[in-house]
gemmi code that builds the backbone of each chain (N, CA, C; Angstrom):
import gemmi

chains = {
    "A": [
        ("UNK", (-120.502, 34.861, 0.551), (-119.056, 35.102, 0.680), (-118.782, 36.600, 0.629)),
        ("UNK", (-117.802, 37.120, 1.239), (-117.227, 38.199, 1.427), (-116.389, 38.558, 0.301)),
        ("UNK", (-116.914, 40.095, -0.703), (-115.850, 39.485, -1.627), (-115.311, 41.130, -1.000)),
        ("UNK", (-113.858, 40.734, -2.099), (-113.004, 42.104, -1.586), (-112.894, 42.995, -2.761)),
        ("UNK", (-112.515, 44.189, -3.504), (-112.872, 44.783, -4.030), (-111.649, 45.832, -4.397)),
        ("UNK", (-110.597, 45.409, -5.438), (-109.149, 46.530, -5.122), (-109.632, 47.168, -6.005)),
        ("UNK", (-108.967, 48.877, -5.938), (-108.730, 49.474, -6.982), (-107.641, 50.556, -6.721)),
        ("UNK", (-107.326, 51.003, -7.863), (-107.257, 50.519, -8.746), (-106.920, 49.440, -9.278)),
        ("UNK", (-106.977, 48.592, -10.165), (-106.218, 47.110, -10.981), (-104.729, 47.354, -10.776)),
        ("UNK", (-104.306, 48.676, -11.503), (-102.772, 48.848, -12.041), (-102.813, 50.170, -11.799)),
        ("UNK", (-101.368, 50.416, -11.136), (-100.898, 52.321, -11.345), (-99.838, 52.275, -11.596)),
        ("UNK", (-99.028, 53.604, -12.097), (-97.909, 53.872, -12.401), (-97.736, 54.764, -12.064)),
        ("UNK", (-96.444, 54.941, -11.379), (-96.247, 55.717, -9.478), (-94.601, 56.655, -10.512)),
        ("UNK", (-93.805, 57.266, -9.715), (-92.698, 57.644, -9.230), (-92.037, 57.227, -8.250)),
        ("UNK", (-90.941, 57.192, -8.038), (-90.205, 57.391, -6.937), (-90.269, 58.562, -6.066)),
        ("UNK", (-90.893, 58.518, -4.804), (-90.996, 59.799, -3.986), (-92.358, 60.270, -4.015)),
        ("UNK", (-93.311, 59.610, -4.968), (-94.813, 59.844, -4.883), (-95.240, 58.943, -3.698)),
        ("UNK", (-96.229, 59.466, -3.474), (-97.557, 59.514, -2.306), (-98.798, 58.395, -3.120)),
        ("UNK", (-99.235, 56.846, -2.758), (-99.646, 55.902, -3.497), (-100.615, 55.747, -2.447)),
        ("UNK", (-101.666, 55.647, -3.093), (-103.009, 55.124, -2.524), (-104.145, 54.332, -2.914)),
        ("UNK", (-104.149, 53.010, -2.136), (-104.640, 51.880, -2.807), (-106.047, 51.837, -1.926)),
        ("UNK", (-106.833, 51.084, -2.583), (-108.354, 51.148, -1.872), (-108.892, 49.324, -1.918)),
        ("UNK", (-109.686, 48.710, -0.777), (-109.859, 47.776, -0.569), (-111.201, 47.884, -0.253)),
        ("UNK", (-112.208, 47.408, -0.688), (-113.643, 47.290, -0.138), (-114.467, 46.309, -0.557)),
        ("UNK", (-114.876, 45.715, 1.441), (-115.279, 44.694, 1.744), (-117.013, 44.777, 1.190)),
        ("UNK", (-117.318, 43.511, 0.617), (-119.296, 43.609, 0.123), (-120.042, 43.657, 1.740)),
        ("UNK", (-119.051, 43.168, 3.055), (-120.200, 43.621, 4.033), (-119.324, 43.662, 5.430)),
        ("UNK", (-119.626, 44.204, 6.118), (-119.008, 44.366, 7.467), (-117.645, 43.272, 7.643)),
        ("UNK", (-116.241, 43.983, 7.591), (-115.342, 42.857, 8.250), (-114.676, 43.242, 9.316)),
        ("UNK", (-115.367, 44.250, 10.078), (-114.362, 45.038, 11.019), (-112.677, 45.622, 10.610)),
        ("UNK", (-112.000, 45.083, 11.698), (-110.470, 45.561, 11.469), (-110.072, 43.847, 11.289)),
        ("UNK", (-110.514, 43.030, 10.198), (-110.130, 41.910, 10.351), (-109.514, 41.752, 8.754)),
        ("UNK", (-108.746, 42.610, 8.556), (-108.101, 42.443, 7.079), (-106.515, 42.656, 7.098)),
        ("UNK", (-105.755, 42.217, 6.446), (-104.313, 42.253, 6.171), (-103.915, 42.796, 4.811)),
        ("UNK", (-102.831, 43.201, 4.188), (-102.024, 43.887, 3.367), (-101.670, 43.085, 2.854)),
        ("UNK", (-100.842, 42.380, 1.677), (-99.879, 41.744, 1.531), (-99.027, 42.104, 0.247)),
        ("UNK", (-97.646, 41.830, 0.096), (-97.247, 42.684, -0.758), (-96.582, 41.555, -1.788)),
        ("UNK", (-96.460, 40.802, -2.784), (-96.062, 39.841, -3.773), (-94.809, 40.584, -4.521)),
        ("UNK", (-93.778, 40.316, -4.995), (-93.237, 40.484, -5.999), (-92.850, 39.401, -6.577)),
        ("UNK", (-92.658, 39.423, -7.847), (-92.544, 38.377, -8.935), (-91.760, 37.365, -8.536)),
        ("UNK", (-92.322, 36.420, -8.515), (-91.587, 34.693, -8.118), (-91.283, 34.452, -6.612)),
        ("UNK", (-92.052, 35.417, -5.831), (-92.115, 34.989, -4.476), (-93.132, 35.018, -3.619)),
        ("UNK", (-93.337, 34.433, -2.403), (-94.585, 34.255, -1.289), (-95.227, 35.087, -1.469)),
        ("UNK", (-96.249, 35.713, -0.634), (-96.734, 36.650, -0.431), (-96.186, 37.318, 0.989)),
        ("UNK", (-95.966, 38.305, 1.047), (-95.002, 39.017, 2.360), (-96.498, 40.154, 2.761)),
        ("UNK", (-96.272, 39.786, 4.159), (-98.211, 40.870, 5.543), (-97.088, 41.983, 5.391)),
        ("UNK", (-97.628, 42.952, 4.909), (-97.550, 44.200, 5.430), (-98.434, 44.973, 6.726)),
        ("UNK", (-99.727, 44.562, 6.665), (-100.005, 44.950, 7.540), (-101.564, 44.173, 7.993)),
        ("UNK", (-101.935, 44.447, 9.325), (-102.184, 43.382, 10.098), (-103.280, 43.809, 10.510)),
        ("UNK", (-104.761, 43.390, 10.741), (-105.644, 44.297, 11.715), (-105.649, 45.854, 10.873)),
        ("UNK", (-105.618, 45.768, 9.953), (-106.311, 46.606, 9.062), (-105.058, 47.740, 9.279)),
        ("UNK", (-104.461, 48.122, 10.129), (-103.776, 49.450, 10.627), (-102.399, 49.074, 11.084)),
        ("UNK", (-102.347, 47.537, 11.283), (-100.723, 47.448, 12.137), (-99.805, 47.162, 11.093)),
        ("UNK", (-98.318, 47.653, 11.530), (-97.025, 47.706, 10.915), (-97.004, 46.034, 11.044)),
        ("UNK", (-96.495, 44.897, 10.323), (-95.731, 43.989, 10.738), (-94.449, 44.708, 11.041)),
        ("UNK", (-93.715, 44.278, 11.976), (-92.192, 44.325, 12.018), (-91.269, 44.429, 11.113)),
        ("UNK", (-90.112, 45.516, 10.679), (-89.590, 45.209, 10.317), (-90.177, 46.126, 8.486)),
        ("UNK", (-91.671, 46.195, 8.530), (-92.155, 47.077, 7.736), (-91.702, 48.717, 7.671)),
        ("UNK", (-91.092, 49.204, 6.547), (-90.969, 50.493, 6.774), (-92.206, 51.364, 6.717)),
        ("UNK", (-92.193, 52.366, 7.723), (-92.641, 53.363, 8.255), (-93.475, 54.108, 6.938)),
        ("UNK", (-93.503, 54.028, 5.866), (-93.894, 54.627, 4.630), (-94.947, 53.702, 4.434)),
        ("UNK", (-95.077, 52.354, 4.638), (-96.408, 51.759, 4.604), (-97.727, 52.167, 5.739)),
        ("UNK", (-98.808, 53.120, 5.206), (-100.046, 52.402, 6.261), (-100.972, 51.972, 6.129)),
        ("UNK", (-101.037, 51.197, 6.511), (-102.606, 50.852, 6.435), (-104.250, 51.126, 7.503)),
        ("UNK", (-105.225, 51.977, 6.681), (-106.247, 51.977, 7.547), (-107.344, 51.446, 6.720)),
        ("UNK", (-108.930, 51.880, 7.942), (-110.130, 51.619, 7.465), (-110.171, 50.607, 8.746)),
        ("UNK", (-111.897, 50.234, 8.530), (-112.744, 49.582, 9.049), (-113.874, 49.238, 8.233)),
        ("UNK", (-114.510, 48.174, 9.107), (-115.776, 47.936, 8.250), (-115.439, 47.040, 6.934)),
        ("UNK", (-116.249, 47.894, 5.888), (-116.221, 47.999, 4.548), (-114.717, 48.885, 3.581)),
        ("UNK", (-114.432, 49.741, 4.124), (-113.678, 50.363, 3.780), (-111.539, 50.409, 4.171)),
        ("UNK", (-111.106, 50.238, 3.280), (-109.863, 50.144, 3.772), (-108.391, 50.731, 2.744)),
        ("UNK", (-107.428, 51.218, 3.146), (-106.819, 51.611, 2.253), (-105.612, 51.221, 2.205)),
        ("UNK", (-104.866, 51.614, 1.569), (-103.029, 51.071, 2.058), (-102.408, 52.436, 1.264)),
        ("UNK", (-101.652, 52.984, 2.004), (-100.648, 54.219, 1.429), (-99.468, 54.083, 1.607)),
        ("UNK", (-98.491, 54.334, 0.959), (-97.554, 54.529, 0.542), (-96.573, 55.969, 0.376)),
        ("UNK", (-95.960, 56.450, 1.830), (-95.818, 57.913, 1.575), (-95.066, 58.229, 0.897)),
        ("UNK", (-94.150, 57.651, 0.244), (-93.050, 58.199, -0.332), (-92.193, 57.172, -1.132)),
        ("UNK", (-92.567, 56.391, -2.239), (-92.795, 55.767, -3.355), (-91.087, 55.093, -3.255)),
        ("UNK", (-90.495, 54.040, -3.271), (-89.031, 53.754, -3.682), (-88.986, 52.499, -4.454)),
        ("UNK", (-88.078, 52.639, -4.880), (-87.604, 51.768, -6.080), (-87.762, 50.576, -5.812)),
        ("UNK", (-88.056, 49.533, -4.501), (-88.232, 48.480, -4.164), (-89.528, 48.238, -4.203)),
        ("UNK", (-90.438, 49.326, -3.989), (-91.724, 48.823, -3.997), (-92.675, 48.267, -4.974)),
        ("UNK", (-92.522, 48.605, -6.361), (-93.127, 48.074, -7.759), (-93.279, 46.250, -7.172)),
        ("UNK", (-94.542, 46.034, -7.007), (-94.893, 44.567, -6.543), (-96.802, 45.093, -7.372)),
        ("UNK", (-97.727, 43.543, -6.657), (-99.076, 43.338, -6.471), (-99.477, 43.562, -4.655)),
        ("UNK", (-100.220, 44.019, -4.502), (-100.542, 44.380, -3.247), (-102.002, 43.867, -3.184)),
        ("UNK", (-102.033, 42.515, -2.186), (-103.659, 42.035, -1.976), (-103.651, 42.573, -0.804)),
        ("UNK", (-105.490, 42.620, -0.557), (-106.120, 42.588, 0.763), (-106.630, 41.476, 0.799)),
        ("UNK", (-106.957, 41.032, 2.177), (-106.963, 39.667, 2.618), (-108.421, 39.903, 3.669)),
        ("UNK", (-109.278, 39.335, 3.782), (-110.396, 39.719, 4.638), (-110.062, 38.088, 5.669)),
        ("UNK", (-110.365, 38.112, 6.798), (-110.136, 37.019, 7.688), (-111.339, 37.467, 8.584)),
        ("UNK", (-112.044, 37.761, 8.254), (-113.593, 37.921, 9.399), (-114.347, 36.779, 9.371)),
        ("UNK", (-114.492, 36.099, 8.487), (-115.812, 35.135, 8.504), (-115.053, 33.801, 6.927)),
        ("UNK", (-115.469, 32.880, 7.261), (-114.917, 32.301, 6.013), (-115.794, 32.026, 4.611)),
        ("UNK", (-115.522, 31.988, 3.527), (-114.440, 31.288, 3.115), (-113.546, 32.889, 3.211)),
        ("UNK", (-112.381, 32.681, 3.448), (-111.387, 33.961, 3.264), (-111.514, 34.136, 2.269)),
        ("UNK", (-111.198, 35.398, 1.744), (-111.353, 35.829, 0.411), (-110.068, 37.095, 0.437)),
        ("UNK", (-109.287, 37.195, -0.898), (-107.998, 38.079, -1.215), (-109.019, 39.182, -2.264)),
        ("UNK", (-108.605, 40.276, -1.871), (-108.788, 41.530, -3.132), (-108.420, 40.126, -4.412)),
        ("UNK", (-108.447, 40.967, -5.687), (-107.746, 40.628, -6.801), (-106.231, 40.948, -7.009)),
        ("UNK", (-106.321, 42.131, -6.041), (-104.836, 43.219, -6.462), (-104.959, 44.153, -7.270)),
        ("UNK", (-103.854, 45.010, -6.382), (-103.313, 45.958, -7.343), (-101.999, 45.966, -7.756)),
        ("UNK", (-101.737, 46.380, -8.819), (-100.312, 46.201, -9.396), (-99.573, 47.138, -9.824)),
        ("UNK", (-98.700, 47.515, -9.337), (-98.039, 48.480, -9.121), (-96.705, 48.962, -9.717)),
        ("UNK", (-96.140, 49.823, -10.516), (-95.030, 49.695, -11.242), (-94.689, 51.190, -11.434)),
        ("UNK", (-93.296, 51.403, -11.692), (-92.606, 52.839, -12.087), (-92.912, 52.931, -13.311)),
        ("UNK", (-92.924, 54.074, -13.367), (-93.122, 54.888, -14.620), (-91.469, 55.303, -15.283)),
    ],
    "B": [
        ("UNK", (-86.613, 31.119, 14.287), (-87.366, 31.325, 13.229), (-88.616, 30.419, 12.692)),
        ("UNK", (-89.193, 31.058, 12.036), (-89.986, 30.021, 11.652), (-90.359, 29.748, 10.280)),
        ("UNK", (-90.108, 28.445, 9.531), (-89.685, 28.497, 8.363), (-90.964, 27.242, 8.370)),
        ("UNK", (-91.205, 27.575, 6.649), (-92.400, 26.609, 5.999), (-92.116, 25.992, 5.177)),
        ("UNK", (-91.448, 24.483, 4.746), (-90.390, 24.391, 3.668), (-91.611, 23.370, 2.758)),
        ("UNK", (-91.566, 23.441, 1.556), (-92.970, 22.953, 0.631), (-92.150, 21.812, 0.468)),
        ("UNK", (-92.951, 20.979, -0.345), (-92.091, 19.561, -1.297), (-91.874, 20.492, -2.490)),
        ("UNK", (-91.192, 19.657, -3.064), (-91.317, 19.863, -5.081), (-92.153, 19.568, -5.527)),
        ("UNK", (-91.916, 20.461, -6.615), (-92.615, 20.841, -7.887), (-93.406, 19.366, -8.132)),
        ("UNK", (-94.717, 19.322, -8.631), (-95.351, 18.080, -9.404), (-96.284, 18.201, -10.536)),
        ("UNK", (-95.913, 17.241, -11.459), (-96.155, 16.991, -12.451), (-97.268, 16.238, -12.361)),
        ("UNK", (-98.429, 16.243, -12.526), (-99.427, 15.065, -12.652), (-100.431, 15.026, -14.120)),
        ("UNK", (-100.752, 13.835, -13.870), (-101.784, 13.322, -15.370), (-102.945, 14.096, -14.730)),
        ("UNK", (-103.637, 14.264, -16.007), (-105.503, 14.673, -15.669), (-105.847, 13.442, -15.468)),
        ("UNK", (-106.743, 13.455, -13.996), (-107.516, 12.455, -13.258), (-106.982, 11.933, -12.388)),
        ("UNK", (-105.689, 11.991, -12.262), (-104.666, 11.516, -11.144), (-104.812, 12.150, -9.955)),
        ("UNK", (-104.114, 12.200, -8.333), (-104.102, 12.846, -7.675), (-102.387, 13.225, -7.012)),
        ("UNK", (-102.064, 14.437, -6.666), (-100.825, 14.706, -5.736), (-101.281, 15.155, -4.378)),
        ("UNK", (-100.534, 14.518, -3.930), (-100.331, 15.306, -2.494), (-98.946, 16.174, -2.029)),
        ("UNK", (-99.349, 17.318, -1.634), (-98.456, 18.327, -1.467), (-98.418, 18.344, -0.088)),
        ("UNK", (-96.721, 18.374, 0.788), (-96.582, 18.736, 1.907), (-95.969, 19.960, 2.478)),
        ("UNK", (-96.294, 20.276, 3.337), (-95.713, 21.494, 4.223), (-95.170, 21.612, 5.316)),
        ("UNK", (-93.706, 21.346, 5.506), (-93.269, 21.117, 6.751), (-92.477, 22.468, 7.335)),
        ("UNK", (-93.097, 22.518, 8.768), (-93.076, 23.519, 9.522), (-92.047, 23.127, 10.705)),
        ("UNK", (-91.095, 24.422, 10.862), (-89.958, 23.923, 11.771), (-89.585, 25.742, 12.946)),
        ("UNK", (-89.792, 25.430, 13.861), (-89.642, 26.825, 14.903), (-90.752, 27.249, 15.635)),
        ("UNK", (-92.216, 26.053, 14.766), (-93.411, 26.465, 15.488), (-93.938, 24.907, 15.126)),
        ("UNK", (-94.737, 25.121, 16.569), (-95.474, 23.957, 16.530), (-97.145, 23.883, 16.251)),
        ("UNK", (-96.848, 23.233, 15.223), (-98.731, 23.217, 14.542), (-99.384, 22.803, 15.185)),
        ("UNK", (-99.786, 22.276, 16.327), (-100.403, 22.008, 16.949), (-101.785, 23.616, 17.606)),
        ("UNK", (-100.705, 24.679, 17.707), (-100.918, 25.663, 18.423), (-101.099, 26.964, 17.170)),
        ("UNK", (-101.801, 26.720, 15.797), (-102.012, 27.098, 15.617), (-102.770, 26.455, 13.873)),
        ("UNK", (-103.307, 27.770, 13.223), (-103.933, 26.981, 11.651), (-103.002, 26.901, 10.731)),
        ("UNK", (-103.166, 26.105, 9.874), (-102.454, 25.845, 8.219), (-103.494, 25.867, 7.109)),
        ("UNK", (-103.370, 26.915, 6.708), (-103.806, 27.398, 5.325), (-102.798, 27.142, 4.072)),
        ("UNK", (-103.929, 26.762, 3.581), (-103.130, 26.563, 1.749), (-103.921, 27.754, 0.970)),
        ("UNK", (-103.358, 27.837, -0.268), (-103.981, 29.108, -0.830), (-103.297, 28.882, -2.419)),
        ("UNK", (-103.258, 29.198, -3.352), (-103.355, 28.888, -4.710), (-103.023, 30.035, -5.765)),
        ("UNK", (-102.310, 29.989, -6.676), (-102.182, 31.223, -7.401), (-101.958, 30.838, -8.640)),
        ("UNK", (-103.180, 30.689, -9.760), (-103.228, 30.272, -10.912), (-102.006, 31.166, -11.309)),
        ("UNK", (-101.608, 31.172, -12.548), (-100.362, 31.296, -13.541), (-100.887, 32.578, -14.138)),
        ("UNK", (-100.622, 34.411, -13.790), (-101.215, 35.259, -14.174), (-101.836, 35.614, -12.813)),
        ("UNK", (-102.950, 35.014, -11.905), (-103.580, 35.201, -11.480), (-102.818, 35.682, -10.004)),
        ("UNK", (-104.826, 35.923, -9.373), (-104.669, 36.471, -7.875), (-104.446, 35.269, -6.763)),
        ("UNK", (-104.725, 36.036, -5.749), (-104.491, 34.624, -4.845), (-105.974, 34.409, -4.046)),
        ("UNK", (-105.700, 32.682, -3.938), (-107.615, 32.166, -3.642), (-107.152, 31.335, -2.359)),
        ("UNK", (-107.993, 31.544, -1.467), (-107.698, 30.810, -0.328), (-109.007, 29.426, -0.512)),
        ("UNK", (-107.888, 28.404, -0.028), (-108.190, 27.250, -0.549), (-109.100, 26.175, 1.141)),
        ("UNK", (-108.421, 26.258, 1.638), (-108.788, 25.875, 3.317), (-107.936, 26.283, 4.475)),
        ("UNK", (-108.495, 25.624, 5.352), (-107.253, 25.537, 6.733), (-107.994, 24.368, 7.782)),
        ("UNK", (-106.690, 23.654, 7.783), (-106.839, 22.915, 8.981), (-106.675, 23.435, 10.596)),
        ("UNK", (-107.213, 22.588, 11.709), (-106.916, 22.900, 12.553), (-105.829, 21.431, 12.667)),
        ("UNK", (-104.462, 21.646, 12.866), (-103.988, 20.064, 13.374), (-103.598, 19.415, 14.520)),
        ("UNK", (-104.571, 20.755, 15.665), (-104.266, 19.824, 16.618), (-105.985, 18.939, 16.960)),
        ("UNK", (-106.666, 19.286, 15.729), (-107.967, 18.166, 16.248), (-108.769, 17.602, 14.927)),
        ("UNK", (-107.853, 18.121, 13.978), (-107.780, 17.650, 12.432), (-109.065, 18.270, 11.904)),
        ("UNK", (-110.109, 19.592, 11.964), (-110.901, 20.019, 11.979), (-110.649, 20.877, 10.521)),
        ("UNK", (-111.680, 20.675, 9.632), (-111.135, 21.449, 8.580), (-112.539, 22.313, 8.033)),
        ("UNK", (-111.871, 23.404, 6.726), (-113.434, 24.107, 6.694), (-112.602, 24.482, 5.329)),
        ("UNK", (-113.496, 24.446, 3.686), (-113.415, 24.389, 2.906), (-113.780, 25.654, 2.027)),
        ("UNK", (-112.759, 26.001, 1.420), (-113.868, 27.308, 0.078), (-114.703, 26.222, -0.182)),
        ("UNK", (-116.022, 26.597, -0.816), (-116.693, 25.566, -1.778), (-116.461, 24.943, -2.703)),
        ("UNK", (-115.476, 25.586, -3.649), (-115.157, 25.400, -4.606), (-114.192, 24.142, -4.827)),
        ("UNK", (-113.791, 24.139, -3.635), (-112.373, 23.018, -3.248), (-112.778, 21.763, -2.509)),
        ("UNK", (-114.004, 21.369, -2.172), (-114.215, 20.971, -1.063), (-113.983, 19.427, -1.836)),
        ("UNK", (-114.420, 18.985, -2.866), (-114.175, 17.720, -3.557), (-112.943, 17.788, -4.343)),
        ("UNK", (-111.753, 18.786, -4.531), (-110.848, 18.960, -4.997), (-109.578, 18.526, -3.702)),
        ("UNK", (-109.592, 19.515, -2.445), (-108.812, 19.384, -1.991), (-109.186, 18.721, -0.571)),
        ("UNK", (-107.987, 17.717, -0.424), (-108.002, 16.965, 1.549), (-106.953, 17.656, 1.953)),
        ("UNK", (-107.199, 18.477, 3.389), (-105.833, 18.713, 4.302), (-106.077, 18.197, 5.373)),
        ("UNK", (-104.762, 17.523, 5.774), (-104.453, 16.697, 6.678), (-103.350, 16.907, 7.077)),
        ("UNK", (-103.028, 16.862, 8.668), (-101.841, 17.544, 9.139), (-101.221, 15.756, 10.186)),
        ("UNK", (-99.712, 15.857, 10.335), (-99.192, 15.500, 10.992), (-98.287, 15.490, 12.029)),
        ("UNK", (-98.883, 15.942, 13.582), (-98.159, 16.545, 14.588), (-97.031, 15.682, 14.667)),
        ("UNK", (-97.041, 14.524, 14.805), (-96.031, 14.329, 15.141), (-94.640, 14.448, 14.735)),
        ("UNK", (-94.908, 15.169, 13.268), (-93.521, 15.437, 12.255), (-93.802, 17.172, 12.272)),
        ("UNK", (-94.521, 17.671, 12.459), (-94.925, 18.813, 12.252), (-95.404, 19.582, 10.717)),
        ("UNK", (-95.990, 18.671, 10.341), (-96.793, 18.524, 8.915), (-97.594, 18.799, 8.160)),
        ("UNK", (-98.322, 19.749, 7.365), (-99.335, 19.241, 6.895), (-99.128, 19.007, 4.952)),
        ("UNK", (-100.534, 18.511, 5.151), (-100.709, 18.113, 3.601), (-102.134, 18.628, 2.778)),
        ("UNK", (-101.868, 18.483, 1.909), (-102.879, 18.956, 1.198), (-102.920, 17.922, -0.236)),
        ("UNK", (-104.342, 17.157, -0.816), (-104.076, 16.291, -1.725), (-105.253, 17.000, -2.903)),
        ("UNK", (-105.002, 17.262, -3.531), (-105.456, 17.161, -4.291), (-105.961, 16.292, -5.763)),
        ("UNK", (-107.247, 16.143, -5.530), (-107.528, 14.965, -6.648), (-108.485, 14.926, -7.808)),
        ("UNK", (-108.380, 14.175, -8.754), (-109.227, 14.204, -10.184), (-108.505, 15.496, -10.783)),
        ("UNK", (-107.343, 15.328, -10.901), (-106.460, 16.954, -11.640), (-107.376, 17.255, -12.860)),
        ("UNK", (-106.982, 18.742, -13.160), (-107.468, 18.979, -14.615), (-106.629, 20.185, -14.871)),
        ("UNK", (-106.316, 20.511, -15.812), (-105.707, 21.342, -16.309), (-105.678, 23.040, -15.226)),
        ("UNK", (-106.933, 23.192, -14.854), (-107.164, 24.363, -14.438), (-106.888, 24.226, -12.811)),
        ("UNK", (-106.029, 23.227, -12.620), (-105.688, 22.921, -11.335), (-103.970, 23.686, -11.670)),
        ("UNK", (-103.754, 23.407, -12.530), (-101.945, 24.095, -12.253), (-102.141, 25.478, -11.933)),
        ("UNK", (-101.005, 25.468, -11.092), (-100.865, 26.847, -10.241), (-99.776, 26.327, -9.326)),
        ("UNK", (-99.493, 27.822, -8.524), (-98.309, 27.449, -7.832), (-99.563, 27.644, -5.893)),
        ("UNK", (-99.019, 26.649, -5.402), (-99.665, 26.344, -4.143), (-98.893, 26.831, -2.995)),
        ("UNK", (-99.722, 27.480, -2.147), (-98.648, 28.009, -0.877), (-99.201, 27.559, 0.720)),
        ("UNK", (-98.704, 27.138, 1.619), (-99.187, 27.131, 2.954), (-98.739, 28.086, 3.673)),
        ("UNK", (-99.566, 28.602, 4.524), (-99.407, 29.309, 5.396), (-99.610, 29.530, 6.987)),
        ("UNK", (-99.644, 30.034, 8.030), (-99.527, 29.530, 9.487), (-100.068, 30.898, 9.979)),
        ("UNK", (-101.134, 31.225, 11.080), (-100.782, 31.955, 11.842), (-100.477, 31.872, 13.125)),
        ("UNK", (-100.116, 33.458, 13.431), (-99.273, 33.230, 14.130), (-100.101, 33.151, 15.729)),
        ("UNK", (-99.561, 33.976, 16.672), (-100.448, 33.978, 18.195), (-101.221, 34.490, 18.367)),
        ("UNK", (-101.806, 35.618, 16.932), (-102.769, 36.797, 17.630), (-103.332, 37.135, 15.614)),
        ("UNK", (-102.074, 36.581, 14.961), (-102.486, 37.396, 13.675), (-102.777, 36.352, 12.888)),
        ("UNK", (-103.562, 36.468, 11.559), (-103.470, 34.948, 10.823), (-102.335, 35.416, 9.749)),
        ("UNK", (-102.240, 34.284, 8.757), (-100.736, 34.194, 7.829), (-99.727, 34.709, 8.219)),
        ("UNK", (-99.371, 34.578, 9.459), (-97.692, 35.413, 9.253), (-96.459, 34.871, 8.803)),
        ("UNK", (-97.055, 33.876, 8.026), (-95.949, 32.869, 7.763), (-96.201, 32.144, 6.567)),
        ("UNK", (-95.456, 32.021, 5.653), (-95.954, 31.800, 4.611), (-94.823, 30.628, 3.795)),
        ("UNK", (-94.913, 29.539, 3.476), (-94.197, 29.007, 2.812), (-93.427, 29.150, 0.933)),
        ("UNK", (-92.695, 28.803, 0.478), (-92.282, 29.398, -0.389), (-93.086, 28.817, -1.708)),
        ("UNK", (-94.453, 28.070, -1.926), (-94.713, 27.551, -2.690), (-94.504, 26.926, -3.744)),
        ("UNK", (-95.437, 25.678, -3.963), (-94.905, 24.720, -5.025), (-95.766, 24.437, -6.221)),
        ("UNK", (-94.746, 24.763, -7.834), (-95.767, 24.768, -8.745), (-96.172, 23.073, -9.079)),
        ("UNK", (-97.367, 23.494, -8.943), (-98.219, 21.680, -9.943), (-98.784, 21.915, -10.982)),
        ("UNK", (-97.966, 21.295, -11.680), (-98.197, 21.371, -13.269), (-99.189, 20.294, -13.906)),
        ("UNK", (-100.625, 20.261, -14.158), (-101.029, 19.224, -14.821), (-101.600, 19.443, -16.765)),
        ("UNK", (-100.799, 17.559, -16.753), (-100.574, 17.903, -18.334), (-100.501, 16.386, -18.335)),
        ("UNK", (-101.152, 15.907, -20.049), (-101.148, 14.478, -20.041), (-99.482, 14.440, -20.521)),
    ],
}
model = gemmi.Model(1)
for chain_id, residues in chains.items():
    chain = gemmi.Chain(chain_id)
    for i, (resn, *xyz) in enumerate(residues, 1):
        res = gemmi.Residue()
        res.name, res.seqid = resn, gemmi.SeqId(i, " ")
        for name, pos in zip(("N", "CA", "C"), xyz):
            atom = gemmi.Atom()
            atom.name, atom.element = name, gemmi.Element(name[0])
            atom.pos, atom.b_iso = gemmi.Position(*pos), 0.0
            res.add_atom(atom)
        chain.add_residue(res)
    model.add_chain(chain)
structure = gemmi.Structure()
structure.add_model(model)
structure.setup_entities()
């Protein structure tokens, strides 16, 4: 199985800070991973798609890159809505497998 | 739009079984997968299976494979998921999900907690 690999666990950001999350796959998944962003008592909401794509409707302050093994999710400019868990999602080969998360909160 | 509407909440005995449904309305399951996925109480999220329902083709974490049946129904636009022999470490809140034409999960239902407890 493919496992996924977040880190950090937990950060504590600002408003208007620059956030950078890290995802890494145990073996080759190409650009076959997704974002997803949780906040407390709801679904899980794709941020991003194919390792690099905006879903719709995503603001412009989310990106996501990487390939392979390696993948990240940034955050340019930190706002008050964003304090959630942020999984990666690997969809290359099955069983699917989610990061653990990272969890994310103001300071 | 396309909306994923769960059943309610269930309560079950240890050793019993529920079946949980997922009804899908703006897309037709036929033309694409249904994933369930799981989120113990605290925890991360575990992907559980996915059906195919337009040829009822399914593929299992390991872990689930004697835990959970999914089974879909085109003609209501359906699926299900049963889970059986409960045990405590089965409660969690359960979610289905759909993809879409090109991406997987873009769609995600609002999940339903199953609570097991004698």
């Amino acid at each position: 199985n493919t496992v996924m690999t977040q880190s950090p666990t937990s950060m504590f950001t600002s408003v208007g800070d620059r956030v950078t999350m890290s995802c890494k796959a145990s073996q080759n998944v190409g650009i076959n991973v997704g974002w997803y962003q949780q906040k407390t008592g709801q679904s899980p909401k794709r941020l991003i798609y194919w390792a690099s794509n905006r879903d719709t409707g995503v603001p412009d302050r989310f990106t996501g890159s990487g390939s392979g093994t390696d993948f990240t999710l940034t955050i340019s400019n930190m706002q008050a809505e964003d304090p959630a868990i942020y999984y990666c999602l690997q969809h290359n080969s099955y069983p699917y497998t989610f990061g653990a998360g990272t969890k994310l909160e103001l300071k | 739009e396309v909306q994923l509407q769960q059943s309610g909440a269930e309560l079950g005995k240890p050793g019993t079984s529920v079946k949980l449904s997922c009804k899908v309305s703006g897309y037709n399951i036929r033309n694409t997968y249904m994933h369930w996925v799981n989120q113990r109480p605290g925890k991360g999220l575990e992907w559980i299976g996915r059906i195919d329902p337009a040829n009822g083709n399914t593929i299992y974490a390991e872990k689930f494979k004697s835990k959970a049946t999914l089974t879909a129904d085109t003609s209501s636009n359906t699926a299900y998921m049963q889970l059986s022999q409960l045990k405590s470490d089965d409660t969690a809140i359960y979610f289905c999900a759909i993809d879409g034409v090109a991406t997987p999960f873009d769609y995600w239902g609002q999940g339903v907690m199953v609570t097991v407890s004698s």
